[in-house]
Structures are given as structure tokens and as C-alpha cells.
N, C-alpha and C positions, 0 to 999 in steps of 0.2 A: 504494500500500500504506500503511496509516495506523498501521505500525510499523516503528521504525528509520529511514532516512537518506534523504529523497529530493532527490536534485538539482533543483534549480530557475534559470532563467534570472539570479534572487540573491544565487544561493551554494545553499548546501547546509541544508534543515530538518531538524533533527535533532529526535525526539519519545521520548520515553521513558516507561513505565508504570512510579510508582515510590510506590506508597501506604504506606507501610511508610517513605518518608523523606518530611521534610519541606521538604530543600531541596536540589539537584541542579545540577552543572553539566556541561558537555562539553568536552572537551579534545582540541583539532582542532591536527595539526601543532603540538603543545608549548605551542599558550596556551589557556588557561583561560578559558571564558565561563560564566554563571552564565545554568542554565535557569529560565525564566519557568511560575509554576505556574499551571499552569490545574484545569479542578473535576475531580474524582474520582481524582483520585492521580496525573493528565498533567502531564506537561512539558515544552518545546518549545522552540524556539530556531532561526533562520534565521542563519546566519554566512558572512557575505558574502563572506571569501575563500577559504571552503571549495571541495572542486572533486572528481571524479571523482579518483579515487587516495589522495584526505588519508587520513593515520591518524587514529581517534577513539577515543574510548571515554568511561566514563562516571565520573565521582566525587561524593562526597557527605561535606558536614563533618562529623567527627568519626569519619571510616569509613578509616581508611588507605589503603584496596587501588581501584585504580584496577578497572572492572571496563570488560569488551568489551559491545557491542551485540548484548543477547538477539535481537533481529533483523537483524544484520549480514547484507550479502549474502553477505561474503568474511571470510576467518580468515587472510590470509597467515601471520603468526607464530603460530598456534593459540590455544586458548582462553585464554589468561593473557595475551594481548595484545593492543595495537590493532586495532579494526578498520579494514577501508578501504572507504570510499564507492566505489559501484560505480553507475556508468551503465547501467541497462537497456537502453538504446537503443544503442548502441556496437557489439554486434554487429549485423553485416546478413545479416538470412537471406536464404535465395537459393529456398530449394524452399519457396515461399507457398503454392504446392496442395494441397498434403499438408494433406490431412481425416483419416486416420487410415484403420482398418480396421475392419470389423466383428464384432461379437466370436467368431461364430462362427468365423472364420479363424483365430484364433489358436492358433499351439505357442508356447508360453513358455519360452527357453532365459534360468536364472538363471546371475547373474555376479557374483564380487567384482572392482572394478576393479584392486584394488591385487594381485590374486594370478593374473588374469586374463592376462596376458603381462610375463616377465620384467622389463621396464619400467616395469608398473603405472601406466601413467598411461589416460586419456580418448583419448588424440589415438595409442598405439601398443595401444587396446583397437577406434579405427575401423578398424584398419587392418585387423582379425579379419573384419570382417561379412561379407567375402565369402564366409569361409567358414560364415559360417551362413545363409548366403541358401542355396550349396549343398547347407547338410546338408536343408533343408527345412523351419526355424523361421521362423516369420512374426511372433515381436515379442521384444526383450531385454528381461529387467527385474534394475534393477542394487539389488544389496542398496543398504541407506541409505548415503545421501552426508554426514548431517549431523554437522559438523564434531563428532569429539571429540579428546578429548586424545590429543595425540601423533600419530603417521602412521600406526602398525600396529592396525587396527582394525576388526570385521566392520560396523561402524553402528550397530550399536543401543547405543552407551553416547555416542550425539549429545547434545551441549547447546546447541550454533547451530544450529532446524533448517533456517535460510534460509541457512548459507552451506554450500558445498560443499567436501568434504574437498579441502583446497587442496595433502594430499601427491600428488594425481592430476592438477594442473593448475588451471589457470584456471576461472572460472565463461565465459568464451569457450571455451574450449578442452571444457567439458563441451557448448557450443550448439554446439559443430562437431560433437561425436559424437550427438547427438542428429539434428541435420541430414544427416549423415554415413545415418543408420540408415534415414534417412526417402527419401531419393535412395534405397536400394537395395531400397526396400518395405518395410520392416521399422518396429512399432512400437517405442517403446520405453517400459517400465513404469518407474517407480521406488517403490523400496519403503521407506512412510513411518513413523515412529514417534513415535504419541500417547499414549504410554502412563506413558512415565518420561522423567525424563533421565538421561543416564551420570551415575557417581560422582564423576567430578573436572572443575572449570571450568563448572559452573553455579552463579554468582553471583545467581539470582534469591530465594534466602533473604534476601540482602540490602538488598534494598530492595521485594518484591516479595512478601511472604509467604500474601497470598492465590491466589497462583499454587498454592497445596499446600494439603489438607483434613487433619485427623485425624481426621474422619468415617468415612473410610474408609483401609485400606493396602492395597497391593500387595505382589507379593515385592521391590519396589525402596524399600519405605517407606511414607510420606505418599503418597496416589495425587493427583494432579493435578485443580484444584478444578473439575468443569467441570458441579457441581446448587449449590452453595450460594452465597451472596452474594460480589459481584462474578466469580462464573463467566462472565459477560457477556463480559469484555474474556477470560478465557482462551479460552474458547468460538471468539471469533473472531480469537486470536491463532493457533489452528489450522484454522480456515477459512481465513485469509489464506496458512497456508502450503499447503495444500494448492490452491489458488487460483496461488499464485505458483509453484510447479513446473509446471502445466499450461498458466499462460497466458506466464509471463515464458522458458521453456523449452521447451515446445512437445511435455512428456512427453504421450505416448494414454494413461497408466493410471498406476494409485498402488494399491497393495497396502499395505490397515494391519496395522499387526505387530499382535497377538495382544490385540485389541481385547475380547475377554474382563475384561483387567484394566483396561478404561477403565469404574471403578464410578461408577454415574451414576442418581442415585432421582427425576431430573428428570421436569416435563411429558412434556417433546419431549425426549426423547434427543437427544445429542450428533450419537451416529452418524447419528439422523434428519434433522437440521437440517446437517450436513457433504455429504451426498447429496443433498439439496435443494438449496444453495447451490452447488454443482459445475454439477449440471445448469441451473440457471437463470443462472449466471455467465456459462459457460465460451462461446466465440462458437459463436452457430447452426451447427449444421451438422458438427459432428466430433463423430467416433466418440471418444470419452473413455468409459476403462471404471472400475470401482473393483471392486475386490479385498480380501475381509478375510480375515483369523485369526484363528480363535476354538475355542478348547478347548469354548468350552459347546456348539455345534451351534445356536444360534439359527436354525432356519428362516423365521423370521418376517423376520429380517433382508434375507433374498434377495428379500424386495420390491420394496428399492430399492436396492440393491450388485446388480451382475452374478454374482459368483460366490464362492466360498468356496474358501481349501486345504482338501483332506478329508484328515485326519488316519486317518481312518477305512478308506480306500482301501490307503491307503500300509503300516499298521500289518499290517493284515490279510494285504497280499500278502506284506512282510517275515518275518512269523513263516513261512508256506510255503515262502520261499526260504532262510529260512535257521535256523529252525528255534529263533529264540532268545526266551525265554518273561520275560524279566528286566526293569522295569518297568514302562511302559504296556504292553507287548509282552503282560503275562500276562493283561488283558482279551479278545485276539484267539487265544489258545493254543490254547483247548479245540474251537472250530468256526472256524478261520480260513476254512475255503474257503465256510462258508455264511455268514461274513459278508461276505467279499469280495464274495459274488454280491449281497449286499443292498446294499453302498456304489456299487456297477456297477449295480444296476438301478433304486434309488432314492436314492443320495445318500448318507445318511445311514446306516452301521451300527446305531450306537446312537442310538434316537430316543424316548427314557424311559425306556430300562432301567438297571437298577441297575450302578453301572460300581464292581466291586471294587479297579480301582487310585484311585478316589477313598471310599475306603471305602465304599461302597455306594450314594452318592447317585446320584441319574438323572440320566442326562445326554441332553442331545439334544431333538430336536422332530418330528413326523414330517416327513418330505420328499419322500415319494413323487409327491407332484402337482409337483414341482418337474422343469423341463427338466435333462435330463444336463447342459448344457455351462453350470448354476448351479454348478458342482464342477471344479475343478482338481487334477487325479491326477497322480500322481507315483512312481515310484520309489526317487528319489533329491532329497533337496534340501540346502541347508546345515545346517538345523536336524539333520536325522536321518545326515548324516555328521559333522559339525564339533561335535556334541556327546557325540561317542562319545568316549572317553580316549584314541584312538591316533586318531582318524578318519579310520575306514577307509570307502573305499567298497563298496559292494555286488558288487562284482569281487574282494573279498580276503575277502568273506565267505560264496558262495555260491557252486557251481556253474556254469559257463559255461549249459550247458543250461537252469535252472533261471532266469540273469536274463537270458537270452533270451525263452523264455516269458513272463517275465514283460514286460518288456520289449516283447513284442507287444499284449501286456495294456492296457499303458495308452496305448501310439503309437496305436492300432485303434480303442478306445471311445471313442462320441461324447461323454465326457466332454473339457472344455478338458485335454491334455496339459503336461505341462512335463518340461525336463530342466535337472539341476544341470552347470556346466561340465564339461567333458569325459567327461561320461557316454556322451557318443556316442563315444568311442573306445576305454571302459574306461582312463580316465588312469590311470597307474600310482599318482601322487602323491596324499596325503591331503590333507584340507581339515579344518586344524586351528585350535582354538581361540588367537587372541593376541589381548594387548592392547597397550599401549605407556602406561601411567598411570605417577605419580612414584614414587617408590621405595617409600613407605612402604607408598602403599596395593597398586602392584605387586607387593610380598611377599603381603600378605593376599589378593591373585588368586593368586599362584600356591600359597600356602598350602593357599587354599579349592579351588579345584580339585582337587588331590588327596583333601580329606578327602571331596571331595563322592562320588568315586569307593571309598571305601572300605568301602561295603556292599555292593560287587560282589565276588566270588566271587574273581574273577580280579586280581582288586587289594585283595586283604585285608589284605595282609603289607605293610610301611612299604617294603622291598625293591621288591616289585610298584608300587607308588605311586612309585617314583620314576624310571620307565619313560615315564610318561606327561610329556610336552613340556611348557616351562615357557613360559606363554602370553607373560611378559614377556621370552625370548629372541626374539633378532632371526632368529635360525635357525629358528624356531620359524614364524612366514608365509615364510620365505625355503623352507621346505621343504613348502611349499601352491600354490604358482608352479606352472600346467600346464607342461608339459613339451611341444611341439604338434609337436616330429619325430617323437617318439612315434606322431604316427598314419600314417608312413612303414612299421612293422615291421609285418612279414604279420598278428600277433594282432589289432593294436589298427587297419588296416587294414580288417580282416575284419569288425571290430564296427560300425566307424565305415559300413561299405558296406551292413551289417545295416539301420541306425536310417536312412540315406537311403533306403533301397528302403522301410520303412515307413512315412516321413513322406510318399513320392511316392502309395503307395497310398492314405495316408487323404487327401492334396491331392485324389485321384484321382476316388475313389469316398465318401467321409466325409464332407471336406466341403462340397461342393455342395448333400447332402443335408441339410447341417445347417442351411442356411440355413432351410429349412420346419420348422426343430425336432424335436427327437428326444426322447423320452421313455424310459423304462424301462419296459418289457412283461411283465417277468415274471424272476424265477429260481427254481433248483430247483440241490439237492443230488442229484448222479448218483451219488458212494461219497462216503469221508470227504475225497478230496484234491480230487474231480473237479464238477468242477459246470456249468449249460447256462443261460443270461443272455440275453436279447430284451429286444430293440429296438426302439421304432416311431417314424419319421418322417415329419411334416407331409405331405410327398408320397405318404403311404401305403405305400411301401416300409420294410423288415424288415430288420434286424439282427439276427444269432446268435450265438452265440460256444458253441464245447465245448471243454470244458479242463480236463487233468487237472496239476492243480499240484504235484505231488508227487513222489517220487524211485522209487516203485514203480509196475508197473500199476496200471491199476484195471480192475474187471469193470464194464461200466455197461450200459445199456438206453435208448433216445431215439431221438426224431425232432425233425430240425428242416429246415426249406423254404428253399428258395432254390439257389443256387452258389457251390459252395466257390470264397473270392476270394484266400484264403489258408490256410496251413497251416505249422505245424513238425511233423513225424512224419506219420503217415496218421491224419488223423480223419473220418470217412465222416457222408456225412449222418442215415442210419438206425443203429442196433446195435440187436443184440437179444443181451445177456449175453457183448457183443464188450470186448476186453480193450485198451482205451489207452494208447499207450506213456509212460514216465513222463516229463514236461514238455513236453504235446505243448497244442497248441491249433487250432483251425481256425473259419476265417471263415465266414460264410454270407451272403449278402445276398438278399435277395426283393424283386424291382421290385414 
């Protein structure tokens, strides 16, 4: 890696990008060497009895504050301190066979490690997989690891992104759960961020400031320089990390956070050249997927990323389940069920139309030549519980009936599936927003939080606002911790045996199919709740779905071919002005 600390049979080289100073030293175990510049803003230095373990970090005259290695592999003391030289070689893997899996196999079941089991660590989240190899998910993908301030943290506010949040363990102890996941089948994704860095303990203003444009911002500030001069060295500051979670840890997939906000008026897009160097890096022969997020709907994207989150899928089903019309929510209000059938049959809901929660500009691309399993559906994920003021899951806000149905919705379609922890048992506990930053700015999180919420209906009053969890209590992740006896009691028993019996169906019958690829056939609007969704599969065989998503009948009229492979309520395969019972759905498949 040609950034940060590599061990050598020497000592230790230490390299640092620092164009923005003129002179730089490292400070290895308390003595002070003075780095040697080299051309375009490098600096470098081999320190002979440097060694696997040493503390480093970086100084610069005239700069008081010692700062950490923007490419350390490890943070033991967190971002305001030393970092430690870490031996890649150290761990010994044991499962070398492991290629990985192909993408059409996979259910993506998401996980915070730190809220994941009462322990919160790597090495007491391996000890879980067996029971997800049970439930019937076939790859983990764990929010971001990159180290930020403090311990209590969902990821995305990382400023290390090469070292791993060291309140969960070891960077050994994360290759054991990785190895761990791969022994029981299982791949595992990790979810990365190129977008920003968190607000406290990035030190790269300081000696580094073409790291950042004012060309363009973000909702994080200055967006990250990766079309203007010296973009080069950021460019492949984040090729190298994406590179180094796949090949130095042995992750099948990286999912980029909401790469919308990576502004780029470049040749070759970023994303272009990030997709390109994976695939030509990564060693022959393994299944490595990539995964983005993106608000704008970029189809053109899915040419060379595997799949997209459909925001589209998720929004649509949500306002039917639970009837709530209040942000993004009131784009999907007026026709949720005929666009759910459009996100189900083609991908994309919105693919140019004018989207009134962005005051009217177009969003999206078409997507309908695009295979189903380009799209990852969801019912539930961190974003859409952990951003809600009390985050609640979809069990405290809907109908049991109602995210069943839906819930067979997304297990069943040959779109890629995912579930958020304990969705498969209806966890009782919320999945709530914390951070753990210094004080100062700590206040202004939990300040802003609450105001952010104060053009909501339900938290208008200072009274109501102060209801909502203060992200910088410790009780605040302490009460996001699953709860796992919970799936002992007959309710959350019952759900948990629901989501197996449909992960075995679509293992079953799904995806075998989906190996020859699936397409979208066709949808149609059967009343305002109800709608009928096809399928077509490489092998010529047909997928159906009839489903009325709503809390009343409906009167409908259809045909559709094949045998009923499943069902909640009775849904027949012919009606003629037959009457559906409210959250009912049923399968079809035609060999």
C-alpha cells in the first residue's frame, strides 16, 4: 500500500502526503525523526527500530498538534492519538478456498457491530453466524468500520478509513470474523465511505488541503477533491482503501455510502476508475461484488457496480404499510402501489420525473433493461429506522398483517433482498441515532438533532423535542443493543419462523432461477392498493406476484399462469371482479 506505515525487513517506512507543509517529521515510540521530502508534496522515512506494535504519528514545525496517520491501519487510542504499525501478514488464514459467492445468491442481512450483541465486539458478533446461516442469509454487510471519534458510532462520521473501529477489537480479531463468516458460507460486505469525513479528528486540513475542493460542497462542507488538481493522489488514496479491505481482509463486497455527493466534472469519473481498479486488482477468480447509494438513480452506473439500494422500492412499500406521507414519503403518497409495481418490475420508480420532494427537478434514469437482482430491496434498513426521532422499526409502526405482506414482498422478488438486524424476529428495540464526539461539538449534535426534527408535526413543541434520545448519551446505543432471547417468546418466535420459511422458499425455487437472470415482465395497477408484477427468467420460466397492499379489500379482475408457490390469504390465479383480502399476496411460478 503506498500510504501510511509499511513494515519492512528494516524497520518500518513511514510515507506521508503533506503538500500544504513544507517540512514533516514522525515520531515513533517518543523520538522524533525528520521526514525526507520527496517531489509533489511526499515524505518518507524508513526507521530502523521501528517494528509491528510502535506508536507513530505525524508533526510538523510550527504546527503544535501532533497529528495520527490519515492511513493508519489501527487507532488503539482513537483519532487524537498515536497510531500503531500493524503487520499485515500476522494473521494466518486458514479457509484459502473461499472465492466468495455469486451475486445472485445473495440475502444481505445489515449489522452495527457495536449494537449487534451486548458485547459489541467482532469476535462475540462470530459467535451470531450460526444463527444466520439458519435464518437463510447468505452474506453480512457491516455498517462502516472507519475509525471515528470516540466508540459510540454508526460509521459514517470515519476519519481513519484504513483502521478499524478499535472499540470492537482488533484488526485480527475483525480477520477472524471475516474468516469466521466464510467457514460457515457466508459472505461478508463492508460498507464504505467516500464521501466526507466525520466532524472531529481529521487532521488532513492541516497539512493536506488539496484533499478538499470549494469547487464544489456537500451537506458535510468542502466535498472531497477527486476532478481538480492533485485529485490524483486522493483518487487513489481511495482506490487503495477500497483495495485494502478486499484484498488485506478478505471482504466479497463494499457498498459506497450515498455516492451521489461524490461531485466529480472529471474525464473518467471516480466511480469509473474505482470499478475498474477492483476488478483488475482484486486476485483472479473471486466473486467481489460492489454496491452503491445514490439518491440520483444513475442507471448508467449499473454498468459497472453490480447493484444499487432502491430507495424507490423501500419508500413506496412504506407509505402502504404505514400510511405516513411526511418527507421523501410524500413523493410515493399519491400512487404508492403503482409505483411499487414499477420499482418491482423495472428498478427504478422514478426515472425522469419530476420528484416534488426535490422541488420539482427529475430524478432518475430509465432502468427497465436492467436485470432485477441490479437492485437491492429492503424493508427495513439503518438509514430508514435510525433516522427517524425515536427509531422505531416497522413492527411499532404498522400492522403485523401488513409487514408480513410486505415482508413476503421483498424475501420472494428476484430483486437482491436485505434485512436490517433483527428484522427477522421483529426486535423489540430501536436502532437509534448516537455519536460519542467532545463536548463542544457533542452539544451542537444533540442540539441539531432536535431542531432538525422540529418541522415535524409530532415534535413541534420544545416539550415534544425533548423526547427524542440525546445521540451523545451512553444510554442512548446502550438502548439499540438487540435483545436475541427475544426470539424465545411465541410473537417474535412466530416472525422469526415466518422470514426462514421464506428465505428457504426463494433458496428453493428463486434462486436457482436467478442464476439464468430475471428481468421484469410487466406491471399493472389491479385497484388503488392492489397490483399484479411479472417476471421473466433466462430459463424461460415466469414469475407473478398478486397483491393487495392495503388495509381494505379490493375488487380486482386478472389472470396470471403458472402455480400458486405461495400465498398469505387466498389469492386465486384467475378473478373476474373477485374481492382480495386486505394484505394478502400470492406467488405464481410458470416452468
Amino acid at each position: 500500500m503506498p500510504f501510511g506505515a509499511e513494515l519492512r525487513d528494516d524497520g518500518v517506512a513511514f510515507r506521508l502526503w503533506a503538500p500544504s507543509r513544507e517540512r514533516a517529521s514522525v515520531i515513533v515510540d517518543g523520538a522524533e525523526h525528520m521526514l525526507e521530502p520527496r517531489a509533489a508534496g511526499w515524505f518518507e522515512r524508513t526507521v530502523r527500530d521501528a517494528r509491528a506494535g510502535s506508536r507513530y504519528g505525524f508533526a510538523f514545525p510550527g504546527f503544535g498538534v501532533h497529528v495520527p496517520d490519515p492511513a493508519a491501519r489501527f487507532a488503539p487510542g482513537g483519532v487524537h492519538a498515536p497510531s500503531e504499525v500493524v503487520d499485515p501478514c500476522a494473521y494466518v488464514w486458514r479457509e484459502t478456498a473461499w472465492l466468495g459467492r455469486p451475486w445472485h445468491e445473495t440475502v444481505l442481512y445489515e449489522l452495527h457491530v457495536g449494537t449487534f450483541t451486548p458485547e459489541g465486539t467482532y469476535a462475540a458478533a462470530a459467535e451470531r453466524l450460526d444463527d444466520l446461516v439458519r435464518l437463510g442469509v447468505t452474506a453480512v454487510e457491516l455498517m462502516p468500520l472507519a475509525q471515528p471519534a470516540g466508540t459510540r458510532n454508526w460509521g459514517y462520521d470515519g476519519v481513519l478509513p484504513f483502521a478499524p473501529q478499535h472499540a470492537y477489537g482488533t484488526p485480527g480479531d475483525l480477520k477472524a470474523f471475516v474468516e469466521a463468516a466464510h467457514a460457515r458460507g457466508l459472505s461478508v460486505f463492508l460498507d464504505v465511505v467516500y464521501n466526507h469525513f466525520g466532524p472531529e479528528g481529521n487532521y488532513l486540513h492541516a497539512f493536506a488541503e488539496p484533499f478538499f475542493t470549494e469547487r464544489h460542497h456537500t451537506p458535510w462542507g468542502a466535498a472531497l477533491n477527486v476532478d481538480g488538481e492533485h485529485a490524483g493522489v486522493v483518487r487513489e488514496f481511495f482506490v487503495q482503501n477500497a483495495l485494502y479491505w478486499l484484498r488485506e481482509y478478505r471482504f466479497d463486497g463494499l457498498r459506497l455510502d450515498a455516492v451521489h455527493e461524490i461531485r466529480d466534472d472529471s474525464r473518467r469519473p471516480f466511480l469509473d476508475e474505482l470499478a475498474a481498479r477492483v476488478r483488475a486488482d482484486v486476485e483472479p477468480g473471486r466473486h467481489v461484488h460492489l454496491v452503491l447509494e445514490n439518491d440520483a438513480n444513475d442507471a448508467r452506473r449499473l454498468a459497472v457496480y453490480d447493484a444499487q439500494w432502491n430507495d424507490d422500492a423501500h419508500h413506496a412499500l412504506h407509505v402502504l404499510v404505514t400510511r405516513e406521507r411526511d418527507g421523501y414519503y410524500r413523493d410515493y403518497a399519491d400512487e404508492p402501489a403503482r409505483l411499487l409495481g414499477r420499482a418491482l418490475a423495472e428498478g427504478f420508480a422514478y426515472q425522469g420525473e419530476p420528484s416534488a420532494h426535490r422541488g420539482g427537478a427529475p430524478r432518475g434514469e430509465p432502468s427497465a433493461s436492467l436485470p432485477a437482482t441490479a437492485f437491492v430491496d429492503f424493508l427495513q434498513n439503518h438509514d430508514q429506522i435510525g433516522n427517524r426521532a425515536l427509531g422505531e422499526r416497522i413492527a411499532a409502526l404498522a400492522p403485523d398483517d401488513a409487514v408480513r405482506a410486505a415482508t413476503a414482498v421483498v424475501l420472494l422478488a428476484p430483486a437482491i433482498p436485505l434485512l436490517f438486524m433483527g428484522e427477522e424476529w421483529a426486535a423489540s428495540t430501536p436502532f437509534l441515532f448516537f455519536s460519542d464526539f467532545g463536548e463542544e461539538l457533542g452539544q451542537a449534535v444533540t442540539e441539531g438533532r432536535r431542531r432538525e426534527f422540529a418541522a415535524w408535526a409530532s415534535f413541534a413543541g420544545p416539550t415534544a423535542r425533548e423526547r427524542i434520545p440525546d445521540p451523545q448519551d451512553p444510554a442512548t446505543m446502550r438502548a439499540s443493543v438487540l435483545r436475541w432471547d427475544e426470539r424465545a417468546q411465541p410473537s417474535h418466535a412466530a416472525v422469526l419462523a415466518f422470514h426462514e420459511e421464506l428465505l428457504a422458499l426463494r433458496g428453493g425455487l428463486i434462486v436457482p432461477r436467478l442464476a439464468h437472470g430475471a428481468h421484469g415482465d410487466g406491471y399493472q395497477l389491479l385497484a388503488k392498493t392492489a397490483l399484479r408484477v411479472k417476471w421473466r427468467f433466462g430459463d424461460g420460466s415466469r414469475l407473478g406476484l398478486i397483491a393487495n397492499l392495503g388495509p381494505e379489500p379490493a375488487t380486482v379482475s386478472y389472470a396470471i399462469g403458472g402455480v400458486r408457490v405461495f400465498a398469505l390469504g387466498d389469492v386465486p390465479a384467475h378473478a373476474d371482479a373477485t374481492a382480495l383480502a386486505p394484505w394478502s399476496a400470492g406467488w405464481f411460478l410458470e416452468s
